[in-house]
N, C-alpha and C positions, 0 to 999 in steps of 0.2 A: 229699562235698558240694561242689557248687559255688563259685567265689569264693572259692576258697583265695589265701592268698598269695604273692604267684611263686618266693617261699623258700622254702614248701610244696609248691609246683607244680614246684620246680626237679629234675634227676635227679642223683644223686649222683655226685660227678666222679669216685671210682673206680668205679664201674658203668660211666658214658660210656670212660671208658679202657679200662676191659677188652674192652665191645662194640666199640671201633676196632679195638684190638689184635685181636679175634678175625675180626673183616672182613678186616683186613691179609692173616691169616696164610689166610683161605680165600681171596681175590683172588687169592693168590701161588699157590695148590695150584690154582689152576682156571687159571690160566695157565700153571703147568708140565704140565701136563695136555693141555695145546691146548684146553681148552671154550672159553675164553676167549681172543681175540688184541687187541693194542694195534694200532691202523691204523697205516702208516707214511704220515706225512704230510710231502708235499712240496710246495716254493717254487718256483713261476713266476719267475721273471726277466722272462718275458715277459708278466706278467699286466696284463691292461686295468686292475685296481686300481691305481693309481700309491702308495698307501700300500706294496703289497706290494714295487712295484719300488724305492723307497724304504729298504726296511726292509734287502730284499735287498744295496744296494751301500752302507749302514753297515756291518751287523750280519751278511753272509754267513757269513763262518765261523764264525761263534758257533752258526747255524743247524745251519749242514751236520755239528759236529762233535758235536751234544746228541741225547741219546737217552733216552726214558722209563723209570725203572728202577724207579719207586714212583708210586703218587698219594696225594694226599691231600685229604680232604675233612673240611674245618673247619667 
């Protein structure tokens, strides 16, 4: 019936866990698979954004040395 209330309407937070956890674990199997690839994404130095160039001569090596090894979605 409609117009339940959003305590009714809410999902159960060990349901919500188990369907993350079970995302995780196929992401992970569909990435070591190769179906899936993480882009590698790279920083201009020379980019017309001045934010970018900016961001690059604070924070460069922080850039150059992180790499993606999970996601998550909250």
């Amino acid at each position: 019936m409609p117009g339940g209330t959003q305590e009714e309407d809410a999902p159960d937070p060990e349901t919500v866990k188990a369907k993350r956890k079970e995302l995780e674990l196929k992401v992970e199997a569909l990435l070591a698979s190769g179906v899936l690839a993480i882009p590698v994404l790279t920083w201009d130095p020379e980019s017309p954004d001045v934010r970018e160039r900016v961001a690059i001569k604070r924070i460069g090596t922080i850039f150059g040395a992180y790499q993606v090894k999970t996601w998550f979605w909250g």
